[in-house]
N, CA, C and O atoms as a CHARMM CRD file, in Angstrom:
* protein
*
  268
    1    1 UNK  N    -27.39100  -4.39100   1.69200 PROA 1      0.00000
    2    1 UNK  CA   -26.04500  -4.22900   2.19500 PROA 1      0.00000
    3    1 UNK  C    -25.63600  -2.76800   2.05600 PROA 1      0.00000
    4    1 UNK  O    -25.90400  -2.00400   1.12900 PROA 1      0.00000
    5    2 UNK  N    -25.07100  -2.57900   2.94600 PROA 2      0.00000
    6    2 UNK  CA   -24.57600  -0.90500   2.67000 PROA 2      0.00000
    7    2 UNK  C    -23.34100  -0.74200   2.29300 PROA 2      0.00000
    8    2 UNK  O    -22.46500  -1.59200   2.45700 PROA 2      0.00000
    9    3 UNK  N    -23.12900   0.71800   1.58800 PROA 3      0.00000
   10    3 UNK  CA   -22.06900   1.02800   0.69700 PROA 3      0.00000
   11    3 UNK  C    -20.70300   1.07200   2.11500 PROA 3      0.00000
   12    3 UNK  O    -20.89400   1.47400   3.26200 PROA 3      0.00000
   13    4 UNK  N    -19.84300   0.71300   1.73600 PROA 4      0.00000
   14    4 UNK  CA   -18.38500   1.05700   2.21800 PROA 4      0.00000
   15    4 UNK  C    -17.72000   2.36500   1.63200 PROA 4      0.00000
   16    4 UNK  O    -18.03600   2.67600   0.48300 PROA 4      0.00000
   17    5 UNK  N    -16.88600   3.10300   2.27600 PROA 5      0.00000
   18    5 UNK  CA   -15.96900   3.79400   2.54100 PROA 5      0.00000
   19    5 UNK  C    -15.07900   4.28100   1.02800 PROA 5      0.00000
   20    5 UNK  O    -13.85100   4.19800   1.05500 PROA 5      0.00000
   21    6 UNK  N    -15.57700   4.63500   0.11600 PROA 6      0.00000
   22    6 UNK  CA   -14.46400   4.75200  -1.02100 PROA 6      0.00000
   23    6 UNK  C    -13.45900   5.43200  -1.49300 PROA 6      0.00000
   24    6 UNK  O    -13.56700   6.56900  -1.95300 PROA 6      0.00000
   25    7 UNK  N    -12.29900   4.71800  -1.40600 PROA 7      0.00000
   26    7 UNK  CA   -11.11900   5.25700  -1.25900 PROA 7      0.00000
   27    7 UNK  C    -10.81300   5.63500  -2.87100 PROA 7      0.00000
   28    7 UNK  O    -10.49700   4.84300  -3.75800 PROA 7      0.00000
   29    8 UNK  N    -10.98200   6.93500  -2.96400 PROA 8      0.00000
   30    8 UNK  CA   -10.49800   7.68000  -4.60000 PROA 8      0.00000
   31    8 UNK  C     -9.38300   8.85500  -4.22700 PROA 8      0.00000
   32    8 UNK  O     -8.86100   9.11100  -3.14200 PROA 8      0.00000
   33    9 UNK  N     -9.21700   9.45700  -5.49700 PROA 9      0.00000
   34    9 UNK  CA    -8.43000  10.12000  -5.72800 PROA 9      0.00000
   35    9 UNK  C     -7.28300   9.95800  -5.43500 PROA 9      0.00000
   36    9 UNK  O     -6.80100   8.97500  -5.99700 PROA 9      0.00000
   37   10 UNK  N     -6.32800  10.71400  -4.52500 PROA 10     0.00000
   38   10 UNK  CA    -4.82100  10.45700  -4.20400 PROA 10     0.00000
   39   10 UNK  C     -4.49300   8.95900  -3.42500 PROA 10     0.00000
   40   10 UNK  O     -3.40600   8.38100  -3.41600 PROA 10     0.00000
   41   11 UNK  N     -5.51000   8.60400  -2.90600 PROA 11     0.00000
   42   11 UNK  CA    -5.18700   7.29800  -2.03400 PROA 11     0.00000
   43   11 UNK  C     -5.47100   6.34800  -3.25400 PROA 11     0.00000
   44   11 UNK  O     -4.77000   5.34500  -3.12100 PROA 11     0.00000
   45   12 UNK  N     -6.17200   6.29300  -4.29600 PROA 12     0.00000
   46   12 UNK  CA    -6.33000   5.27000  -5.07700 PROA 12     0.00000
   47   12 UNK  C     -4.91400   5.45800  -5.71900 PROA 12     0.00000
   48   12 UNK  O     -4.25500   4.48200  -5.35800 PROA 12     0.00000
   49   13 UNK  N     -4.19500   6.22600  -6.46200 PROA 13     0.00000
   50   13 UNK  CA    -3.10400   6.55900  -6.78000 PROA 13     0.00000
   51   13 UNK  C     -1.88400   6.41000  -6.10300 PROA 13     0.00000
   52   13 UNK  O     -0.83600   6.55700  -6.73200 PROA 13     0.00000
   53   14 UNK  N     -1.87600   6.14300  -4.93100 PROA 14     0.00000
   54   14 UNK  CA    -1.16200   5.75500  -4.03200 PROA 14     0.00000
   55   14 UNK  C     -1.13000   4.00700  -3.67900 PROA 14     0.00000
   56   14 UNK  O     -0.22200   3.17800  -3.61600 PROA 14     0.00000
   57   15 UNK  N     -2.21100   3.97000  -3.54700 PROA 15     0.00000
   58   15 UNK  CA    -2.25700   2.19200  -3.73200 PROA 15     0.00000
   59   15 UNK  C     -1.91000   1.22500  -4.86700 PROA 15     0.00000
   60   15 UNK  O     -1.34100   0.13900  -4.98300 PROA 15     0.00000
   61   16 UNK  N     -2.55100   2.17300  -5.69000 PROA 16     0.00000
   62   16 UNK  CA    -1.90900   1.75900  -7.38700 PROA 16     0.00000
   63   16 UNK  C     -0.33100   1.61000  -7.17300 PROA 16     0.00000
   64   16 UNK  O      0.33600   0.59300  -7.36100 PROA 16     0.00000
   65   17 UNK  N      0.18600   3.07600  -6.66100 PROA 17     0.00000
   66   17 UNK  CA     1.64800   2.97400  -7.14800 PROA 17     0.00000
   67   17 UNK  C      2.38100   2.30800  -6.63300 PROA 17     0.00000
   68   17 UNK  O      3.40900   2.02900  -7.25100 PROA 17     0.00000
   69   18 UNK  N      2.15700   1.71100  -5.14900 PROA 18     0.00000
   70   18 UNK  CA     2.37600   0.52500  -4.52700 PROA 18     0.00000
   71   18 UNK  C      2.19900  -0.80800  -5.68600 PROA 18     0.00000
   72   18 UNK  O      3.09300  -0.71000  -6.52700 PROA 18     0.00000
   73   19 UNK  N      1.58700  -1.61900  -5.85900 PROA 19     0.00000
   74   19 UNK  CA     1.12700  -2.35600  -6.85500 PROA 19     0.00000
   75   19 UNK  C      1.92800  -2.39100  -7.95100 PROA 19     0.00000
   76   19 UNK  O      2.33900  -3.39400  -8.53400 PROA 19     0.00000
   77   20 UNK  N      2.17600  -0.98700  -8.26000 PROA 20     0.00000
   78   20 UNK  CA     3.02000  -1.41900  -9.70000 PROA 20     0.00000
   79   20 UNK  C      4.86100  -1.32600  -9.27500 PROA 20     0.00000
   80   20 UNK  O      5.79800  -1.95900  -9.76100 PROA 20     0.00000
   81   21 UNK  N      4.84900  -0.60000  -8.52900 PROA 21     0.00000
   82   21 UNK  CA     6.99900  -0.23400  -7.94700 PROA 21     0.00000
   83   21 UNK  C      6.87500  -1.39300  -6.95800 PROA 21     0.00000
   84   21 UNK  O      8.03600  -1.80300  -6.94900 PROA 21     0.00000
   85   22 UNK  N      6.22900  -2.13000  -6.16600 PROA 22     0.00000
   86   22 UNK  CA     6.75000  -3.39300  -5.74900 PROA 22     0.00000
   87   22 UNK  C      7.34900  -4.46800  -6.90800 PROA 22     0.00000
   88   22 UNK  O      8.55700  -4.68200  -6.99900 PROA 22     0.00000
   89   23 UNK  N      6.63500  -4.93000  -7.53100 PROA 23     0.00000
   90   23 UNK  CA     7.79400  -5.60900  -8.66700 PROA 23     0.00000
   91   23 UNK  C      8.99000  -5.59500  -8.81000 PROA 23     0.00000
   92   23 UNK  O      9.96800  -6.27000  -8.49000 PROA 23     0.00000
   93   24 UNK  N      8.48700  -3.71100  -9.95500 PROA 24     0.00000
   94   24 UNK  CA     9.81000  -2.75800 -10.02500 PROA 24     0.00000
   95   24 UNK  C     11.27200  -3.15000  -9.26300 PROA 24     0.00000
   96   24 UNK  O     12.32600  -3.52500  -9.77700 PROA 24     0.00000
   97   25 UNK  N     10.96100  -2.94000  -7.95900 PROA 25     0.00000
   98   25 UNK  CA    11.77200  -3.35400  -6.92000 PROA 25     0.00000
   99   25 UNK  C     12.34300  -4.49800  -6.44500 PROA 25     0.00000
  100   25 UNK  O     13.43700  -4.65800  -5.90400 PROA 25     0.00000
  101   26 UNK  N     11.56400  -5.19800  -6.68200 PROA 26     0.00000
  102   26 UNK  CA    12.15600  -6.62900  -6.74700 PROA 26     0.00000
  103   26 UNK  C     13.18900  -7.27200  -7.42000 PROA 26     0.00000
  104   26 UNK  O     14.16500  -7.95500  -7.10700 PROA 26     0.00000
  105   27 UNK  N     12.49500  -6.69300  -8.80600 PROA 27     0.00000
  106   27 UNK  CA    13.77800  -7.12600 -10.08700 PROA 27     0.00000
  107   27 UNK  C     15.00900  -5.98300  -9.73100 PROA 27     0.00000
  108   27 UNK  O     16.15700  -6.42800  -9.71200 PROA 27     0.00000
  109   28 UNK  N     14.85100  -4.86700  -9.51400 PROA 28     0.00000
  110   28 UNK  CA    16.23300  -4.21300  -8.97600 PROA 28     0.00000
  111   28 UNK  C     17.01200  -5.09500  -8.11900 PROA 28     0.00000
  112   28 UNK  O     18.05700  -5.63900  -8.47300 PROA 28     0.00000
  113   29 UNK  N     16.37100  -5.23400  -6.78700 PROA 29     0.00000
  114   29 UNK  CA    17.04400  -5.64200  -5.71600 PROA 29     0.00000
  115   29 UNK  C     17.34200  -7.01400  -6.62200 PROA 29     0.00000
  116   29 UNK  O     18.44000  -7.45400  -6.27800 PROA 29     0.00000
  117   30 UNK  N     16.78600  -7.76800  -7.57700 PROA 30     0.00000
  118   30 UNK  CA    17.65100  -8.62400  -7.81600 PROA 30     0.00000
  119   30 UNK  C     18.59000  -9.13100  -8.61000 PROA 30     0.00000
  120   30 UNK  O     19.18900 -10.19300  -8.77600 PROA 30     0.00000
  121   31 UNK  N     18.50700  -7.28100  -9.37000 PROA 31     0.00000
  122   31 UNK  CA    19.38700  -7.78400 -10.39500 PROA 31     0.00000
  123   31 UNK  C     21.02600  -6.78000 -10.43500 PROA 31     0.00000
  124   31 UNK  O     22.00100  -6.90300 -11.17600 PROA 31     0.00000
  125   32 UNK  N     20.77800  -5.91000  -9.41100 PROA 32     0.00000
  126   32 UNK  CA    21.44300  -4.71900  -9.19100 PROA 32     0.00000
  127   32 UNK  C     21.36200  -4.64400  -7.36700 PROA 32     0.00000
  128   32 UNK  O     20.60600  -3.82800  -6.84000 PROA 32     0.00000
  129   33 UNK  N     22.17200  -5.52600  -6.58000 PROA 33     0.00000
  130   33 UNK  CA    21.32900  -5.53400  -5.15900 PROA 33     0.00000
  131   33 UNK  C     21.87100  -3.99700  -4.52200 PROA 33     0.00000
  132   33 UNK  O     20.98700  -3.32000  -3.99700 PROA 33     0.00000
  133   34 UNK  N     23.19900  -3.45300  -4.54200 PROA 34     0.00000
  134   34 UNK  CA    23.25100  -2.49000  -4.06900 PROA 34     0.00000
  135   34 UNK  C     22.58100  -1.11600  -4.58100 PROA 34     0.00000
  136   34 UNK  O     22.51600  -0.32500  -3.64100 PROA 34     0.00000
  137   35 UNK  N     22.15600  -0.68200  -5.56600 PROA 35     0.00000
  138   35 UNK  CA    21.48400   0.46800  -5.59300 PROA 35     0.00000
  139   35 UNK  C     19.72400  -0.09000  -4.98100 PROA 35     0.00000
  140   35 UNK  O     19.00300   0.71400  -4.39000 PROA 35     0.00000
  141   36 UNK  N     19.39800  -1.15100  -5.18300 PROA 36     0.00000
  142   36 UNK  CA    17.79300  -1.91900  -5.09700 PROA 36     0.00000
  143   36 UNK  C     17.95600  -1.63300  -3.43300 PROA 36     0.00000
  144   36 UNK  O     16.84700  -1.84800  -2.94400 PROA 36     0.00000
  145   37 UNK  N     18.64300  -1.34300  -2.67600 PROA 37     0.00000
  146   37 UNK  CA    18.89800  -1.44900  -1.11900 PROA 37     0.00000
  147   37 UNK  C     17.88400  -0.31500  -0.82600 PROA 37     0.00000
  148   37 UNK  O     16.81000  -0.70900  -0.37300 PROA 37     0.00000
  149   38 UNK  N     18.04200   1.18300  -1.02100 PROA 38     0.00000
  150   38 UNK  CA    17.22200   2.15800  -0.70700 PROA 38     0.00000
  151   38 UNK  C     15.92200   2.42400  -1.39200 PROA 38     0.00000
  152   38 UNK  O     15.19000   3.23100  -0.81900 PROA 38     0.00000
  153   39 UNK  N     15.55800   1.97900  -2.34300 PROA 39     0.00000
  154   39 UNK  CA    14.05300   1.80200  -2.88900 PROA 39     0.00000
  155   39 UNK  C     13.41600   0.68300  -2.18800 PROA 39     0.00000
  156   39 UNK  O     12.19100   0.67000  -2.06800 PROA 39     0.00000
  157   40 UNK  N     14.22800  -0.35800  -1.66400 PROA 40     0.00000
  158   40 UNK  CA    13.20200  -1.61500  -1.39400 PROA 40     0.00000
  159   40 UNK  C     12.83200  -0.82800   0.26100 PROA 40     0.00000
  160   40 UNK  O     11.74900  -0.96500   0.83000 PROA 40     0.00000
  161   41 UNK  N     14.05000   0.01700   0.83100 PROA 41     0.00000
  162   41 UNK  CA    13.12900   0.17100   2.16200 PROA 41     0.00000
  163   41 UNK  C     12.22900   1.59900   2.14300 PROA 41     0.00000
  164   41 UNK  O     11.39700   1.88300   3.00500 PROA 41     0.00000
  165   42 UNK  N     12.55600   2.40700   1.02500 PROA 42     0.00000
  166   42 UNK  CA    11.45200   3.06000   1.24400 PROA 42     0.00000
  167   42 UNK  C      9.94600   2.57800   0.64800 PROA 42     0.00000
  168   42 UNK  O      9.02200   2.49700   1.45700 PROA 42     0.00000
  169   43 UNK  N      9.72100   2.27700  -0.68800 PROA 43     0.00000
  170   43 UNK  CA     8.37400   1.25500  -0.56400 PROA 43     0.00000
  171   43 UNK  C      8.06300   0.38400   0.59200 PROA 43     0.00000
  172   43 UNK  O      6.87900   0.20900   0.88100 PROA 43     0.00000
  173   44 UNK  N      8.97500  -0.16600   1.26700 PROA 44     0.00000
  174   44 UNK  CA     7.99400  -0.65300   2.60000 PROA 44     0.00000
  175   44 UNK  C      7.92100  -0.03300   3.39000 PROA 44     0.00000
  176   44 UNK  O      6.92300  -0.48300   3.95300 PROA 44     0.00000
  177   45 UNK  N      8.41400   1.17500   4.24000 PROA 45     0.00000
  178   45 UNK  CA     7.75700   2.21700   4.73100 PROA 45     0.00000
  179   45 UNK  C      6.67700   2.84900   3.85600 PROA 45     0.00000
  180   45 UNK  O      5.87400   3.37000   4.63000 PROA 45     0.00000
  181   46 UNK  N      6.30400   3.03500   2.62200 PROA 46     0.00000
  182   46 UNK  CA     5.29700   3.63200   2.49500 PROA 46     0.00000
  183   46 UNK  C      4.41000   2.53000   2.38000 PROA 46     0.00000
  184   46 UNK  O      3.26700   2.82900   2.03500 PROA 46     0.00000
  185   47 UNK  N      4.64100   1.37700   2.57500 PROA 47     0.00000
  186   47 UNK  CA     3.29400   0.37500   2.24800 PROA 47     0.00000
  187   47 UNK  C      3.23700  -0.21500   3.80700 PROA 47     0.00000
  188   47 UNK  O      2.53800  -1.22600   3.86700 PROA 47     0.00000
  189   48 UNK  N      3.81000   0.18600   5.06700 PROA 48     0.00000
  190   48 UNK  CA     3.60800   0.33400   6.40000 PROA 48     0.00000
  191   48 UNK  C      2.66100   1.20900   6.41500 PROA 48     0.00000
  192   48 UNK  O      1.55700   1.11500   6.95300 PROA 48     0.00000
  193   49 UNK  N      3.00900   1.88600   5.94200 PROA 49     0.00000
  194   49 UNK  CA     2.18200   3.70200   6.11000 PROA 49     0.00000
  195   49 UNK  C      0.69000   3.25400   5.26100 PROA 49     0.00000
  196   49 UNK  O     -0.15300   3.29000   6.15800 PROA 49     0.00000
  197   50 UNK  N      0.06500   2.90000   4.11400 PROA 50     0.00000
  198   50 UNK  CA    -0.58500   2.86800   3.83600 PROA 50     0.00000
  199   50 UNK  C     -1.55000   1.91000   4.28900 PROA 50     0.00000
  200   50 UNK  O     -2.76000   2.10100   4.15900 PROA 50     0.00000
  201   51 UNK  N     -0.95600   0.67300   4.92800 PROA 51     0.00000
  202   51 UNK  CA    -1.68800  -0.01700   5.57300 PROA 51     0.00000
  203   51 UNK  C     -2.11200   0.26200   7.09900 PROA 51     0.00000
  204   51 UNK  O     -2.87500  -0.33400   7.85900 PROA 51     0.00000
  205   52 UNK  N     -1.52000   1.11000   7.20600 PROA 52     0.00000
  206   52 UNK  CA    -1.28100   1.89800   8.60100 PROA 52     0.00000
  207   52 UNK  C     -2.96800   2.46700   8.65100 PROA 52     0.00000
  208   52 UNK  O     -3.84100   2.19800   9.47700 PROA 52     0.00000
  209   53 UNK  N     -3.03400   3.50400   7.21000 PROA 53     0.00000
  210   53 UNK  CA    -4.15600   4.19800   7.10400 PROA 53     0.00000
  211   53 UNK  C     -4.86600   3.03500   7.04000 PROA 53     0.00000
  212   53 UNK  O     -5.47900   3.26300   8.08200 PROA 53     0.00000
  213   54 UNK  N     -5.26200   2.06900   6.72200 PROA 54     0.00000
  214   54 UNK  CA    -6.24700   1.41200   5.78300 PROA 54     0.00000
  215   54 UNK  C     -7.16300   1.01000   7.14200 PROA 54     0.00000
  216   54 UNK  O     -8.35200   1.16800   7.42000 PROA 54     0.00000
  217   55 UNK  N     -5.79200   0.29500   7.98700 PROA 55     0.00000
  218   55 UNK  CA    -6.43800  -0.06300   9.56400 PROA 55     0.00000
  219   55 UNK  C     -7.13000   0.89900  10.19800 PROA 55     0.00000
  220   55 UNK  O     -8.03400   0.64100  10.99200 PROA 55     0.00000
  221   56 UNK  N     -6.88200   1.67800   9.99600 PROA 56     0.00000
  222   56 UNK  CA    -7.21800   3.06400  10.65400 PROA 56     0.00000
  223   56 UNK  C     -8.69200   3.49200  10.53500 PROA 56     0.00000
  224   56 UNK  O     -9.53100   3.78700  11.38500 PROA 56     0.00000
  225   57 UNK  N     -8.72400   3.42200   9.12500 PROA 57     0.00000
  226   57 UNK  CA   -10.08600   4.47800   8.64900 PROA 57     0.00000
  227   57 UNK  C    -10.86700   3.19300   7.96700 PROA 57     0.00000
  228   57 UNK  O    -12.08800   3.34500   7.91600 PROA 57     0.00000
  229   58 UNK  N    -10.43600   2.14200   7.51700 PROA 58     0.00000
  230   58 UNK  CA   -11.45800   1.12800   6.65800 PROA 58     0.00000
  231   58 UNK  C    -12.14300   0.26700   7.65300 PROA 58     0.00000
  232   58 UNK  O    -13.31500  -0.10900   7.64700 PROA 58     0.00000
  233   59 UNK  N    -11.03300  -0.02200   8.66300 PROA 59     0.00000
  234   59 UNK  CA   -11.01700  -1.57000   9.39900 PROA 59     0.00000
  235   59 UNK  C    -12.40900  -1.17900  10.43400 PROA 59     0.00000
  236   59 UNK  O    -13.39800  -1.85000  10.13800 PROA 59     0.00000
  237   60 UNK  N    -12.57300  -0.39100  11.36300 PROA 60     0.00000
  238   60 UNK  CA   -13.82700   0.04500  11.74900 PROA 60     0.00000
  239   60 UNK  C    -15.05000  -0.29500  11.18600 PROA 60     0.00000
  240   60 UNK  O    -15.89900  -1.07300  11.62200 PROA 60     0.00000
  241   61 UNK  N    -15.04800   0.57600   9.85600 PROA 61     0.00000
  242   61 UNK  CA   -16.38500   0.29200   9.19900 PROA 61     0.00000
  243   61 UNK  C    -16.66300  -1.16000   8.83000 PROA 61     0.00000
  244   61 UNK  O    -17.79200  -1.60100   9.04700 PROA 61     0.00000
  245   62 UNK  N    -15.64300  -2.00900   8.24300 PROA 62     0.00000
  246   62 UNK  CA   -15.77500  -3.62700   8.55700 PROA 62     0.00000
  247   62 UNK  C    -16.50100  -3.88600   9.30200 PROA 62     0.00000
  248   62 UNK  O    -17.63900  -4.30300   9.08800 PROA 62     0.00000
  249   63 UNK  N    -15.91500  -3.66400  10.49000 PROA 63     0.00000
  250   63 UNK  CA   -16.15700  -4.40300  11.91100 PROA 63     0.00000
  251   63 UNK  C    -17.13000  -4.23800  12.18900 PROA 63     0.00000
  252   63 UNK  O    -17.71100  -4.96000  13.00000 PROA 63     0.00000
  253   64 UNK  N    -17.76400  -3.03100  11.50600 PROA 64     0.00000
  254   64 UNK  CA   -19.51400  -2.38500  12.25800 PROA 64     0.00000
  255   64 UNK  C    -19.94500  -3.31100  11.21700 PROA 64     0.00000
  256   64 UNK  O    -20.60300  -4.19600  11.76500 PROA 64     0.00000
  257   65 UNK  N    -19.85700  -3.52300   9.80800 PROA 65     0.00000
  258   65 UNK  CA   -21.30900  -4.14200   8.93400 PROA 65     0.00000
  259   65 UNK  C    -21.00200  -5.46900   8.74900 PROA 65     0.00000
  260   65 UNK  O    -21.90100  -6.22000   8.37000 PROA 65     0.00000
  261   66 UNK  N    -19.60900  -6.00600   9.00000 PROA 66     0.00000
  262   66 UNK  CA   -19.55100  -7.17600   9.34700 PROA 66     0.00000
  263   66 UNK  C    -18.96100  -8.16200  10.71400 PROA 66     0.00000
  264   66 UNK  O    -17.80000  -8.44800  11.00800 PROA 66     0.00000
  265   67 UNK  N    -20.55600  -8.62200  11.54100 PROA 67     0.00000
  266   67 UNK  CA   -20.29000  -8.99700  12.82500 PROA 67     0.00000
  267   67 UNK  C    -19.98500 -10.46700  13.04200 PROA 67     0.00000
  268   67 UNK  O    -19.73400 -10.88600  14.17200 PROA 67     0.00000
């Protein structure tokens, strides 16, 4: 089987920080809903954006080693 695409450095750090401030955000928005209003939509623009990349540059190589 061949190696895939490995996503390090700033993008691993970036995915991480997704992972851990979604929660975060959750319990804001639910415990405090008006300040939780502008963090909950910028984490989902950046987790648009990151999945944005993922389609982009991962989803290809999928598609080639698995038909």
């Amino acid at each position: 089987m061949t190696e895939g695409p490995v996503v390090t450095g700033r993008r691993t750090v970036f995915f991480v920080s997704l992972v851990v401030l979604a929660p975060l955000v959750i319990v804001l928005v639910g415990f405090v809903r008006r300040e939780g209003i502008w963090p909950a939509g910028a984490l989902m623009v950046l987790d648009v954006c990151g999945n944005w990349w993922g389609n982009r540059h991962l989803l290809p190589w999928w598609q080639e080693t698995h038909p």
